[in-house]
C-alpha positions as CSV (number, residue, x, y, z in Angstrom):
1,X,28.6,-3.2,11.8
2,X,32.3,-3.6,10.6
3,X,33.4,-1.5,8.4
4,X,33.1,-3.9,5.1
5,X,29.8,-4.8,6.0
6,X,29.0,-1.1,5.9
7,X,30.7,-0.5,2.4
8,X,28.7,-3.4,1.1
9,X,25.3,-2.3,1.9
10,X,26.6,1.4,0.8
11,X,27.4,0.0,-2.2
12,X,23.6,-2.2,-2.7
13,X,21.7,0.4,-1.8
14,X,24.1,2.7,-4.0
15,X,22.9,0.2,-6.7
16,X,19.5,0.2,-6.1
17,X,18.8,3.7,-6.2
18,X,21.1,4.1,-9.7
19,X,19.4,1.0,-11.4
20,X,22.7,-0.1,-12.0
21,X,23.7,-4.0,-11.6
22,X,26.9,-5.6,-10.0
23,X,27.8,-8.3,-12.8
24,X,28.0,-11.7,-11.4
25,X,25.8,-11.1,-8.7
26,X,22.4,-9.9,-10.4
27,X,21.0,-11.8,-12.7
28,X,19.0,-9.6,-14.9
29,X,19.3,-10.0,-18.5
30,X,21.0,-6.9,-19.1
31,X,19.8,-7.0,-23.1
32,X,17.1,-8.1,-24.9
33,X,17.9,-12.3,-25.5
34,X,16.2,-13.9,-28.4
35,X,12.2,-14.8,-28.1
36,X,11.3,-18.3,-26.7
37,X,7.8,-19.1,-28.0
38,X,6.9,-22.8,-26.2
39,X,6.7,-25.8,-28.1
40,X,3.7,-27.0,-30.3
41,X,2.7,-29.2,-27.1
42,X,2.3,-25.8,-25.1
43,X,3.4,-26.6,-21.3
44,X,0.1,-25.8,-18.8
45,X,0.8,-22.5,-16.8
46,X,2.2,-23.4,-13.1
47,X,-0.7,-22.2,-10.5
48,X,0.6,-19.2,-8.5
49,X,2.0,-20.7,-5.6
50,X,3.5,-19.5,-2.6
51,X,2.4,-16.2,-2.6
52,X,2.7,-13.9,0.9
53,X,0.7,-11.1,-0.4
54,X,-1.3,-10.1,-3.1
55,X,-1.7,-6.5,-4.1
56,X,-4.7,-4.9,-6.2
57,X,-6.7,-8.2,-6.1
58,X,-7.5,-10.6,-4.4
59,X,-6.2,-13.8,-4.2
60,X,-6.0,-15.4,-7.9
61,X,-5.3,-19.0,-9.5
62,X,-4.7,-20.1,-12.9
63,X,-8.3,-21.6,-12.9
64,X,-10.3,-19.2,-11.9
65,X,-8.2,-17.0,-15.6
66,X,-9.4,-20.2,-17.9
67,X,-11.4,-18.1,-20.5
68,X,-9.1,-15.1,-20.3
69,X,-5.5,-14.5,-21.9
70,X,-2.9,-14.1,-19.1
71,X,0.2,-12.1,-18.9
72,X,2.6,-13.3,-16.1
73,X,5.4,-10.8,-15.6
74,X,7.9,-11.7,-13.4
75,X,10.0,-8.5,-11.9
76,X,11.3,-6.6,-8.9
77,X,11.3,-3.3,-8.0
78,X,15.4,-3.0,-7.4
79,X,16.1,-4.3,-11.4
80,X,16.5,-1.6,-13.2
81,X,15.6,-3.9,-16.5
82,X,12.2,-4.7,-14.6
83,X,11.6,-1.2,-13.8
84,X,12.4,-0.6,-17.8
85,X,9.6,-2.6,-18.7
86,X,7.0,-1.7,-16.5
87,X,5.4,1.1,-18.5
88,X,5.6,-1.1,-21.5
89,X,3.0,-3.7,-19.6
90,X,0.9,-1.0,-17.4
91,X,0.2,0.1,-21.3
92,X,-0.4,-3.2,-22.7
93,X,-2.9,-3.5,-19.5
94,X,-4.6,-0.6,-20.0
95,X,-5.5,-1.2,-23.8
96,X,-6.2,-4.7,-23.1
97,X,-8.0,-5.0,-20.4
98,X,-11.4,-4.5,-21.4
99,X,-11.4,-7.0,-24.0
100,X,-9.9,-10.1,-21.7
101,X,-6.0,-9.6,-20.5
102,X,-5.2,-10.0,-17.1
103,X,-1.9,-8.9,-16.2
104,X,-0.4,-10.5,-13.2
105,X,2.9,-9.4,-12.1
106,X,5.0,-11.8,-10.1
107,X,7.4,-9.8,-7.5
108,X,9.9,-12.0,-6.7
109,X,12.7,-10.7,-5.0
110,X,16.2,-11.0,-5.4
111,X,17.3,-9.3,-2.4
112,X,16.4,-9.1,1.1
113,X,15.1,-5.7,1.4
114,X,12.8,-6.2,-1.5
115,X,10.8,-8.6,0.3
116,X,8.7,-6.2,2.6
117,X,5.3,-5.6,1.7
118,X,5.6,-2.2,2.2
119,X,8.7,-1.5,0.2
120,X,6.6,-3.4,-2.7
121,X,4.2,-1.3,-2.2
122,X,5.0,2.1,-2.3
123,X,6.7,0.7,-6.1
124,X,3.7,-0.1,-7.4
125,X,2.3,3.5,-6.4
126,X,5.4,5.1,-7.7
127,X,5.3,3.1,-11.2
128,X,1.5,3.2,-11.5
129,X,0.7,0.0,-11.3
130,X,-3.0,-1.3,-10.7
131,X,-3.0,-4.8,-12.5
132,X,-2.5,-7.6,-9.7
133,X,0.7,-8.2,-8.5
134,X,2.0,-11.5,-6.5
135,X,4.4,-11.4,-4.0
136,X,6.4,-14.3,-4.7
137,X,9.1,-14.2,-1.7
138,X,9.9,-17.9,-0.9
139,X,10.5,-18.2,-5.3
140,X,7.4,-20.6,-5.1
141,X,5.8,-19.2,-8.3
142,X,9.2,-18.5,-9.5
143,X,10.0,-22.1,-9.5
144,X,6.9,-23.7,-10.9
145,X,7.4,-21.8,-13.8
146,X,11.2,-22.8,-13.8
147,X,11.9,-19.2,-14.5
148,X,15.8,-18.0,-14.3
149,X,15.7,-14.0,-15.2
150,X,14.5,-10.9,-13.9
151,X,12.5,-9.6,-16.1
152,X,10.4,-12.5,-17.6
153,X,6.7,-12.5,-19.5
154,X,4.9,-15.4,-19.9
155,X,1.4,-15.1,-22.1
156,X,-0.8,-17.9,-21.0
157,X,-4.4,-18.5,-23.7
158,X,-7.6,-18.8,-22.6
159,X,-7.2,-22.6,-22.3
160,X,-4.1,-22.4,-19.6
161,X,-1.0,-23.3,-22.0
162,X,1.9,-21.0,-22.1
163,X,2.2,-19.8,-26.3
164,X,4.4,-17.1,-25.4
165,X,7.5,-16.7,-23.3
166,X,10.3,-14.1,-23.1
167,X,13.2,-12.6,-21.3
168,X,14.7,-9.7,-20.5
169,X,13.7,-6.0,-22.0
170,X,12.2,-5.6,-25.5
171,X,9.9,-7.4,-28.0
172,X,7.1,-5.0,-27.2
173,X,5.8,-5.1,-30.5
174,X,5.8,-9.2,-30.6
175,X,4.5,-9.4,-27.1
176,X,1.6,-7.2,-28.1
177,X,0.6,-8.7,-31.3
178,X,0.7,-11.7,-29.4
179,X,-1.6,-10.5,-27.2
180,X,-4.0,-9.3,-29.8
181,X,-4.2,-12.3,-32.1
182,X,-5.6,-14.3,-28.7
183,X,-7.6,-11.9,-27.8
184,X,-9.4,-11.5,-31.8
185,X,-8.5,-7.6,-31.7
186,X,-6.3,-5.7,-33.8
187,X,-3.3,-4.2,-31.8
């Protein structure tokens, strides 16, 4: 390995383990960016496609959640935004739950060493995670959903349509309320 070679990967996995990001390269959003909410003709939910693993569950489809309210949460375990928002949704899972959320986070990865199953993993032990997770390597899911930033929440109703969609860190608050007005409970 020449020497650059070694200063880069030095420097990634420097990166990773800081939950810093190298601007121009990572493409979290690095603040909270304003709420979309999709348009009054509310776009069907993309099926989860492409997935090389599924973790906690087994396989699951967008069909087989009609009836439910749906909370896609696209992340990965080396953004230190993602790994800012996780305790947010493993608490919105856990109060939910019961009365009709399914969380289903979407690991897509952004670099190569965050595509082994094992890697993703040992994350979800270490953050507590036990809703479903998708491992979305090939950006299959990713793409359906036309999704451009790490992290990413989609809410989905009970009839398929996306109502709710944001990115980046924050709107807990909106993103729960959201969650209980589908679901006819009080947040």
């Amino acid at each position: 390995m020449t020497f650059k070679l070694l200063t880069v990967a030095a420097a990634l996995i420097g990166f990773t383990v800081t939950g810093a990001v190298i601007p121009g390269i990572c493409d979290e959003v690095s603040r909270a960016t304003p709420l979309r909410v999709a348009a009054a003709s509310q776009e069907s939910a993309p099926d989860f496609t492409g997935i090389n693993n599924w973790f906690n569950s087994k396989p699951l489809s967008m069909t087989d959640l009609r009836g439910k309210v749906v909370l896609v949460d696209f992340w990965t375990y080396g953004c230190v935004n993602c790994v800012n928002t996780l305790p947010h949704v493993t608490e919105l899972y856990a109060k939910y739950k019961d009365k009709g959320l399914v969380v289903v986070g979407v690991h897509t990865p952004e670099f190569p060493f965050e595509r082994s199953a094992s890697n993703v993993q040992a994350a979800l032990k270490r953050h507590g995670i036990t809703y479903p997770v998708a491992q979305d390597n090939e950006s299959k899911t990713w793409n359906a959903y036309r999704n451009r930033y790490w992290p990413a929440q989609y809410i989905v109703d009970q009839s398929g349509k996306i109502v709710f969609q944001h990115e980046g860190e924050g709107s807990y608050d909106q993103i729960d309320r959201t969650v209980a007005r589908l679901l006819n409970v009080s947040s």
